[in-house]
MOPAC internal coordinates of N, CA, C and O (Angstrom, degrees):
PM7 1SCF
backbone

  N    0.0000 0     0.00 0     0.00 0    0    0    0
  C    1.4526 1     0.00 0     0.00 0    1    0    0
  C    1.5257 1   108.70 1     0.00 0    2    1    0
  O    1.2310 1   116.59 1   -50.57 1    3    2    1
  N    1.1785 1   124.09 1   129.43 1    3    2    1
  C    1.1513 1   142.37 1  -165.19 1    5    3    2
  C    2.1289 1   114.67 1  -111.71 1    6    5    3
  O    1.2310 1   120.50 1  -102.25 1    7    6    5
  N    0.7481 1   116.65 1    77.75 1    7    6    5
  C    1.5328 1    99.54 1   155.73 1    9    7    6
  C    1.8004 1   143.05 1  -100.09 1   10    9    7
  O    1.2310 1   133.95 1   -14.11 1   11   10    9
  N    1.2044 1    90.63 1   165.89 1   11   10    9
  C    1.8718 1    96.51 1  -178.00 1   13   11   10
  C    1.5024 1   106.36 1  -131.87 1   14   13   11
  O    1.2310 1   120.79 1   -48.10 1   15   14   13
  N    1.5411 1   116.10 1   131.90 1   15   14   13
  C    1.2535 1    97.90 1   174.27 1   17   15   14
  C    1.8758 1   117.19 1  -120.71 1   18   17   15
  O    1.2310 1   126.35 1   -31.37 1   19   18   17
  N    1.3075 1   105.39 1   148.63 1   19   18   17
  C    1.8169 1   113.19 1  -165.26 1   21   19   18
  C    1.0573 1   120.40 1   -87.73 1   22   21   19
  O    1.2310 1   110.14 1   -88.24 1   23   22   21
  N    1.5844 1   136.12 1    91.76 1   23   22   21
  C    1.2662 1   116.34 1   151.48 1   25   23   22
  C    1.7847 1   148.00 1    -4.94 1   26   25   23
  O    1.2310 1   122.56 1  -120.06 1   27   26   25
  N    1.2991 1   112.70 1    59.94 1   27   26   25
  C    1.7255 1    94.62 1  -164.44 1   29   27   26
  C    1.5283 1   100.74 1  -105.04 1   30   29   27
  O    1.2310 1   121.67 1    -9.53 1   31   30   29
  N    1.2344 1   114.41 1   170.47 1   31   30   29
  C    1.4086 1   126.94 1   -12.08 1   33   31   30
  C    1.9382 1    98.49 1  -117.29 1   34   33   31
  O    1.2310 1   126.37 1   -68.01 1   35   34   33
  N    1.7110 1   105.37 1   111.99 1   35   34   33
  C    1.4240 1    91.99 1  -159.14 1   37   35   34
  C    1.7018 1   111.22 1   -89.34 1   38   37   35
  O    1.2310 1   130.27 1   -45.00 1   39   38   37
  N    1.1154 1    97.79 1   135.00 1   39   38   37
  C    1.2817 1   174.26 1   150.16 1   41   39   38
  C    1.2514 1   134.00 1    78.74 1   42   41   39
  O    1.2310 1   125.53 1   -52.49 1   43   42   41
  N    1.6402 1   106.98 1   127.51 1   43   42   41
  C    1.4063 1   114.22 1   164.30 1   45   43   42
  C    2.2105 1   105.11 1    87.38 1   46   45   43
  O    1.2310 1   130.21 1  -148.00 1   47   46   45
  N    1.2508 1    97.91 1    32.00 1   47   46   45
  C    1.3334 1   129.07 1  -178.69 1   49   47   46
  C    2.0238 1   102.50 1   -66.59 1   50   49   47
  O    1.2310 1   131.30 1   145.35 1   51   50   49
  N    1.4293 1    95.80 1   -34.65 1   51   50   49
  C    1.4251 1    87.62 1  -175.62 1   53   51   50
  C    1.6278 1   106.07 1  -125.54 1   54   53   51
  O    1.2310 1   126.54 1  -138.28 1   55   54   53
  N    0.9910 1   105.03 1    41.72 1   55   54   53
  C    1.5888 1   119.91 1   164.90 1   57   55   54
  C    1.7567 1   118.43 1  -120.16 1   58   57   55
  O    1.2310 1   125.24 1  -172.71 1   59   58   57
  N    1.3379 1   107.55 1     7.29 1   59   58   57
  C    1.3168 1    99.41 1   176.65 1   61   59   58
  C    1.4870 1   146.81 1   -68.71 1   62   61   59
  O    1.2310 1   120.57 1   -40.39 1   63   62   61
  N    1.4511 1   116.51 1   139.61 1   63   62   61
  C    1.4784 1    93.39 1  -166.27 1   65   63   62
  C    1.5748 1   117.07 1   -50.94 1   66   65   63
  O    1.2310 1   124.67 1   -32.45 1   67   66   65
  N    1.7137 1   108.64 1   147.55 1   67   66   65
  C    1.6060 1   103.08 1  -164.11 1   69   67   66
  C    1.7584 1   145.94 1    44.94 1   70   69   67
  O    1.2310 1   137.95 1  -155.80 1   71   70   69
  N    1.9063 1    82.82 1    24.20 1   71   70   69
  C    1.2975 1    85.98 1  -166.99 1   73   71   70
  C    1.5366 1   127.23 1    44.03 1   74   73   71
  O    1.2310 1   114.55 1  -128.65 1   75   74   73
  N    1.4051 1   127.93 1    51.35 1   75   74   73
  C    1.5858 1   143.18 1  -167.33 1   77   75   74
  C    1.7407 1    86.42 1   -98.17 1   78   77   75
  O    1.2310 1   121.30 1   -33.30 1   79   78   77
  N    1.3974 1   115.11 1   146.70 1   79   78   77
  C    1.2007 1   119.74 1  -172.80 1   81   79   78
  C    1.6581 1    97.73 1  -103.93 1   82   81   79
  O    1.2310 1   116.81 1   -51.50 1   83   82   81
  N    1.4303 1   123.67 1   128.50 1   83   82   81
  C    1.6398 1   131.29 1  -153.60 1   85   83   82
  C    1.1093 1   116.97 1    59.15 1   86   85   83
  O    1.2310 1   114.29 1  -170.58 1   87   86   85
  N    1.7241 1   128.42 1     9.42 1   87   86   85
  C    1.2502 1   128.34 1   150.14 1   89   87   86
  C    1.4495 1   137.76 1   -37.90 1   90   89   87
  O    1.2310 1   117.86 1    21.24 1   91   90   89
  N    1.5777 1   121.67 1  -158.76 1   91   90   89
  C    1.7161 1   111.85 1  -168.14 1   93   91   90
  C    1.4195 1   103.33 1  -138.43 1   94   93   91
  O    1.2310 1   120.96 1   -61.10 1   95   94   93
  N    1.1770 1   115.78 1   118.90 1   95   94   93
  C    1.8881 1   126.73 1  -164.35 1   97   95   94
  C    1.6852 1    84.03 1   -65.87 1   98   97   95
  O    1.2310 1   105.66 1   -39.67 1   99   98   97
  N    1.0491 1   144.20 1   140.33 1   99   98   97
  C    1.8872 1   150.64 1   132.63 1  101   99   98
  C    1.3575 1    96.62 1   -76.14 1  102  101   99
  O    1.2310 1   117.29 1   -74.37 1  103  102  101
  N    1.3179 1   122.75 1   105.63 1  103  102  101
  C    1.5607 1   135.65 1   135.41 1  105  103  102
  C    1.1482 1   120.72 1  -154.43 1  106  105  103
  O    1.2310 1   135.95 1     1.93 1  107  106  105
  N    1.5019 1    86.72 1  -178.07 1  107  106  105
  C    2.0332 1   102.23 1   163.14 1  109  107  106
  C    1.1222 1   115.61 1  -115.10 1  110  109  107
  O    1.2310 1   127.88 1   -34.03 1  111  110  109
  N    1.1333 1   102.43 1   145.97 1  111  110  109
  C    1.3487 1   135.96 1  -168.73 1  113  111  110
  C    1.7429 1   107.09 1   -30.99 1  114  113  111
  O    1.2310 1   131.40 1   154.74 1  115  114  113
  N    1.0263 1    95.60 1   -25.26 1  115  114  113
  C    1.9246 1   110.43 1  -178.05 1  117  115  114
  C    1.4449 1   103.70 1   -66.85 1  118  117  115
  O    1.2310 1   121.43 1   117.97 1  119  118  117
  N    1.4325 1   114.87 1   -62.03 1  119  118  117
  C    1.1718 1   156.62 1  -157.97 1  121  119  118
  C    1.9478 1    91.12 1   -55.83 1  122  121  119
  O    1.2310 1   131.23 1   106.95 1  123  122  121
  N    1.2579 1    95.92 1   -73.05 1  123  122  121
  C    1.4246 1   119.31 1  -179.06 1  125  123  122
  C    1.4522 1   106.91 1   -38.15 1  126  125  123
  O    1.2310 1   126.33 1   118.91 1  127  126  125
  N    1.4178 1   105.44 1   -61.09 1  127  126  125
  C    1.5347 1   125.33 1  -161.30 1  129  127  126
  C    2.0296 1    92.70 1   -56.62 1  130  129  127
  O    1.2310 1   135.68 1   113.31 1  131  130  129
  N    1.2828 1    87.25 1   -66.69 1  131  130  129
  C    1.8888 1    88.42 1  -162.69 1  133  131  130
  C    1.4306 1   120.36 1   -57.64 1  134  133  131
  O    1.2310 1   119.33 1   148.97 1  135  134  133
  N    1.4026 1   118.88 1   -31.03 1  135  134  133
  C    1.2336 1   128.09 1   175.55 1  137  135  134
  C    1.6009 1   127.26 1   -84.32 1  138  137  135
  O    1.2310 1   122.42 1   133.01 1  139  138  137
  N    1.8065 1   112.97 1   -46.99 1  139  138  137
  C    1.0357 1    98.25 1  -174.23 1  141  139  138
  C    1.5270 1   100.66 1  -120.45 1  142  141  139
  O    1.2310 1   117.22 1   165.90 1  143  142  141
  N    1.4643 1   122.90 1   -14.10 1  143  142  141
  C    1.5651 1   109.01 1   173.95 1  145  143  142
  C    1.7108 1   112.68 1   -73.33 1  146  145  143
  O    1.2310 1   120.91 1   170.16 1  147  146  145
  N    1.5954 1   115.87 1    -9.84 1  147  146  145
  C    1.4871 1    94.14 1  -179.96 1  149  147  146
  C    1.6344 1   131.74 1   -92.68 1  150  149  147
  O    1.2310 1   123.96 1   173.50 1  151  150  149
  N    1.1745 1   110.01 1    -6.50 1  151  150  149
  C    1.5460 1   122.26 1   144.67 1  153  151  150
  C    1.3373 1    96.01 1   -24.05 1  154  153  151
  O    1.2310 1   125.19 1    97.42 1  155  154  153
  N    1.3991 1   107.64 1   -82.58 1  155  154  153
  C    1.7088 1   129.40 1  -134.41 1  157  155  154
  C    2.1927 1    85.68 1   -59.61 1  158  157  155
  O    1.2310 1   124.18 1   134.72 1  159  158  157
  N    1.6179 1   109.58 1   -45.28 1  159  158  157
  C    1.5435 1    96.64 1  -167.47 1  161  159  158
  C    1.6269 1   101.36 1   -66.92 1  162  161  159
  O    1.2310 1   113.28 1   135.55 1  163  162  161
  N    1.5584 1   130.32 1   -44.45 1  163  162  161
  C    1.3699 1   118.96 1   156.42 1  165  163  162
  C    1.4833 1   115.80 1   -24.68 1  166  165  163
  O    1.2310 1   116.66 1   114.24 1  167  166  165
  N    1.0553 1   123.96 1   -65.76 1  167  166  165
  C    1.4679 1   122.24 1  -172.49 1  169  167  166
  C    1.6261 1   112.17 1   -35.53 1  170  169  167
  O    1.2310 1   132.13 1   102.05 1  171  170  169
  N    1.7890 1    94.18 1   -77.95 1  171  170  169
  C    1.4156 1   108.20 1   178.70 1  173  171  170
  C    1.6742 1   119.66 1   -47.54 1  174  173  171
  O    1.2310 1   125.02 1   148.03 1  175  174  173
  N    1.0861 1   107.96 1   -31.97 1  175  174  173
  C    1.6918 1    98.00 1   162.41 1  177  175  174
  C    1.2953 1   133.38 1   -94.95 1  178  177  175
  O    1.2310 1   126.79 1  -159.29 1  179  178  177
  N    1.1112 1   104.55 1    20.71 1  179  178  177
  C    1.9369 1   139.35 1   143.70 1  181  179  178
  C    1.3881 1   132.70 1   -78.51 1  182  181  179
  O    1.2310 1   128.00 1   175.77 1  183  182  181
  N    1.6984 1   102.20 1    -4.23 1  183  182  181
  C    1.4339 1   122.04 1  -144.35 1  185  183  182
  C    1.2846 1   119.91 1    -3.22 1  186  185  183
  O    1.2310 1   124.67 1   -92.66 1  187  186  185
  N    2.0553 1   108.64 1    87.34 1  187  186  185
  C    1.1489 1   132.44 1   167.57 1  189  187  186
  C    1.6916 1    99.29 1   -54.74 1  190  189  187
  O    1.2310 1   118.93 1   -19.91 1  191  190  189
  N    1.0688 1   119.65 1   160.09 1  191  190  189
  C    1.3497 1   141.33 1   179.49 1  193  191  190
  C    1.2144 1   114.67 1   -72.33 1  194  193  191
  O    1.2310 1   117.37 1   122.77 1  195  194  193
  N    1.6800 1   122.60 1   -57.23 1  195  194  193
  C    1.3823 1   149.32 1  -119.04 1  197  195  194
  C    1.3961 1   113.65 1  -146.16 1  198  197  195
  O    1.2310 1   107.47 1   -27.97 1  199  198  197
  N    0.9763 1   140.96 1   152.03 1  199  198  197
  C    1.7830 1   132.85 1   148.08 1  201  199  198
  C    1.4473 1   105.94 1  -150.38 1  202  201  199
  O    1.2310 1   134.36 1   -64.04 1  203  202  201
  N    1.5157 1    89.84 1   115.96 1  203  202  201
  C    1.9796 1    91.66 1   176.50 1  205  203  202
  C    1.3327 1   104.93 1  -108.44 1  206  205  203
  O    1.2310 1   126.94 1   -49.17 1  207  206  205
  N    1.5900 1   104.26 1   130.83 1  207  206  205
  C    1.1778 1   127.27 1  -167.41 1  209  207  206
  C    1.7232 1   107.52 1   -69.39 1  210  209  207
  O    1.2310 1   114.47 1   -17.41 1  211  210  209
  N    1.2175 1   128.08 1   162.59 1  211  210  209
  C    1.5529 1   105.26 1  -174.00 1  213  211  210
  C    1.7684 1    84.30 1  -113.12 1  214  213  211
  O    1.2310 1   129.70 1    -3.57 1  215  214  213
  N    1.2103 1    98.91 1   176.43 1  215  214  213
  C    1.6282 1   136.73 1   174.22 1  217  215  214
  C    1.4789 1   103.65 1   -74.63 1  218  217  215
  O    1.2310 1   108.94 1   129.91 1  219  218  217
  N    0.8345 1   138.31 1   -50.09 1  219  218  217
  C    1.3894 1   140.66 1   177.92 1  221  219  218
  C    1.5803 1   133.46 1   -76.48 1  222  221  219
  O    1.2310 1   118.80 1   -34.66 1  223  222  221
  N    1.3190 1   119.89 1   145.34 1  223  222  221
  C    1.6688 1   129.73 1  -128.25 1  225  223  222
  C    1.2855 1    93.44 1   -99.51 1  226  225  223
  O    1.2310 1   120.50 1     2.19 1  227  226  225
  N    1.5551 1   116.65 1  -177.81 1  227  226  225
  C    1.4363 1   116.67 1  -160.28 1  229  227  226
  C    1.6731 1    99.81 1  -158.87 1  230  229  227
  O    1.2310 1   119.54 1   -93.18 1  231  230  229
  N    1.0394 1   118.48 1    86.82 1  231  230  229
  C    1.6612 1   122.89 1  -158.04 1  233  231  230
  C    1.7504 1   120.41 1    62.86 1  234  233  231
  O    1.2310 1   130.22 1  -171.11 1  235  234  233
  N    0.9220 1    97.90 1     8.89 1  235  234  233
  C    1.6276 1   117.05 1   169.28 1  237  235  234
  C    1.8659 1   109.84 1   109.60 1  238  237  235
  O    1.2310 1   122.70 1  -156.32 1  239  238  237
  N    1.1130 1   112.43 1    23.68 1  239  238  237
  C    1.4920 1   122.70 1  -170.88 1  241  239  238
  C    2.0083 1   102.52 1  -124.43 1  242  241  239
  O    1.2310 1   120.23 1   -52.34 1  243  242  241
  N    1.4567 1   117.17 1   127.66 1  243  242  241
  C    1.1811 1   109.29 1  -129.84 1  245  243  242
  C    1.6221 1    85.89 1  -101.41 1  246  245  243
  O    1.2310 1   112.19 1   -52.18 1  247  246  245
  N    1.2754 1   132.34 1   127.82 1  247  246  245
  C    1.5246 1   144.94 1  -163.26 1  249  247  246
  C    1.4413 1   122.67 1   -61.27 1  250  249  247
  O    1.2310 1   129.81 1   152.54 1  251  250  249
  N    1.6393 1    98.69 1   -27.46 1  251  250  249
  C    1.5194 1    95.02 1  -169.72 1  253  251  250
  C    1.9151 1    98.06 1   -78.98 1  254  253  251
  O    1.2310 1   122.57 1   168.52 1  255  254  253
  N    1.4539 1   112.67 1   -11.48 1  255  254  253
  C    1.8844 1   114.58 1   179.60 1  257  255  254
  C    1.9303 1    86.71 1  -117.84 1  258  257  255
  O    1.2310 1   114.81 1  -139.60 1  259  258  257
  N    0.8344 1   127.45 1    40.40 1  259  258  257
  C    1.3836 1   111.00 1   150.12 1  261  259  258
  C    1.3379 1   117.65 1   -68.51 1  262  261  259
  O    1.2310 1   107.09 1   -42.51 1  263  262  261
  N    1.4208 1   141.65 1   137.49 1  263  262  261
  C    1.0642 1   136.39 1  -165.92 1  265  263  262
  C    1.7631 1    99.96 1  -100.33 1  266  265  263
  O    1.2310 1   131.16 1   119.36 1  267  266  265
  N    1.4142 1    96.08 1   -60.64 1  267  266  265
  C    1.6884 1   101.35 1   172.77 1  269  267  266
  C    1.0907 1   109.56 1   -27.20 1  270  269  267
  O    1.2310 1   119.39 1    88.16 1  271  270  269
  N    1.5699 1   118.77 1   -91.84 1  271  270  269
  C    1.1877 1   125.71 1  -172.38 1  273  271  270
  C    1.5699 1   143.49 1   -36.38 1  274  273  271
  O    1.2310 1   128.63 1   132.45 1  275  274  273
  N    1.8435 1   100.97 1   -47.55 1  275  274  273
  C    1.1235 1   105.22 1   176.79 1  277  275  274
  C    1.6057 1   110.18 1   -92.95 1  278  277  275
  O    1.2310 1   119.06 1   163.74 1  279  278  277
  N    0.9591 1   119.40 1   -16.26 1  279  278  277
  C    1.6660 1   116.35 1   172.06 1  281  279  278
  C    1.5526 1   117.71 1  -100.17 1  282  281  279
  O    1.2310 1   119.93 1   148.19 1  283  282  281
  N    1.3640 1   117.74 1   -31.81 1  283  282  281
  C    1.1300 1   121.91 1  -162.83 1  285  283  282
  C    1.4866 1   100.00 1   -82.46 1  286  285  283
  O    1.2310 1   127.05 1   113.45 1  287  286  285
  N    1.2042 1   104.05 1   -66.55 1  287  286  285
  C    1.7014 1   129.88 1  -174.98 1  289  287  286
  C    1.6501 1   100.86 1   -54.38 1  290  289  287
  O    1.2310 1   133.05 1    87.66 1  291  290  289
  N    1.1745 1    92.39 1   -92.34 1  291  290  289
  C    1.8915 1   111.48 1  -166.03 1  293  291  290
  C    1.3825 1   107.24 1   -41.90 1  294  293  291
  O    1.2310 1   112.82 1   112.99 1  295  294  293
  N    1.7954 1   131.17 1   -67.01 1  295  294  293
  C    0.8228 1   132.77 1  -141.81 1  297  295  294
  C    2.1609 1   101.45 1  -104.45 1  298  297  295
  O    1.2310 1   122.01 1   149.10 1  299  298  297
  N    1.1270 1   113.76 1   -30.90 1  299  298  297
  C    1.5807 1   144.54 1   170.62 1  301  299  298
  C    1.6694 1    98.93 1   -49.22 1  302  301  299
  O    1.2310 1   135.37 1    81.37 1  303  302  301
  N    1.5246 1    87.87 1   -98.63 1  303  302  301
  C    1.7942 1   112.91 1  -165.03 1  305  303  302
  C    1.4565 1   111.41 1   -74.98 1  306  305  303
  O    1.2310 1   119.97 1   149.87 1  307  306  305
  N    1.1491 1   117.67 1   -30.13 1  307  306  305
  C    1.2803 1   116.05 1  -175.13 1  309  307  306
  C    1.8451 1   115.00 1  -104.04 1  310  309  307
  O    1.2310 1   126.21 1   158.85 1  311  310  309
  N    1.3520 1   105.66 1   -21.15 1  311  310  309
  C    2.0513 1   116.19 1   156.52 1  313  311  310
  C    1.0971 1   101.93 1    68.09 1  314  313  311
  O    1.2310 1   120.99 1  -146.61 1  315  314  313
  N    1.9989 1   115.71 1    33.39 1  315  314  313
  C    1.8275 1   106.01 1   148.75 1  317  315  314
  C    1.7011 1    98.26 1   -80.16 1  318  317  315
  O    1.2310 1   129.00 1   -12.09 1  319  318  317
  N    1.2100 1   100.26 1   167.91 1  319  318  317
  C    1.9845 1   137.69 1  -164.76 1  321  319  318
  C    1.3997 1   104.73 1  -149.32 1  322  321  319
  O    1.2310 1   120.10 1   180.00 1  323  322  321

């Protein structure tokens, strides 16, 4: 038996305004970083398998095509593959 386990839903999934589900996190980048990106570095030094990007927006720019984040950040500076 084999398992993998998934990071969800990155980022900032439970910061949305009114808690709206595919809603839009309001912060800064600070904000973002301390609260909901450090899960995700816990994860990766768990070496999670997976990271599913969520549906929901991030100052009005939509997370699952964030470029920063998911290329710059996650896959860049931080060297998940």
């Amino acid at each position: 038996l084999n398992v993998i386990a998934c990071a969800k839903h990155y980022v900032g999934d439970g910061g949305t305004d009114r808690g709206i589900n595919k809603g839009n996190t309001i912060s800064s980048f600070e904000h973002l970083e301390s609260v909901h990106l450090s899960p995700f570095l816990d994860c990766l030094s768990l070496h999670v398998s997976t990271v599913m990007a969520s549906f929901s927006t991030w100052n009005g720019t939509k997370l699952h095509c964030h470029y920063n984040l998911i290329t710059e950040l996650l896959k860049e500076q931080w060297a998940f593959k």
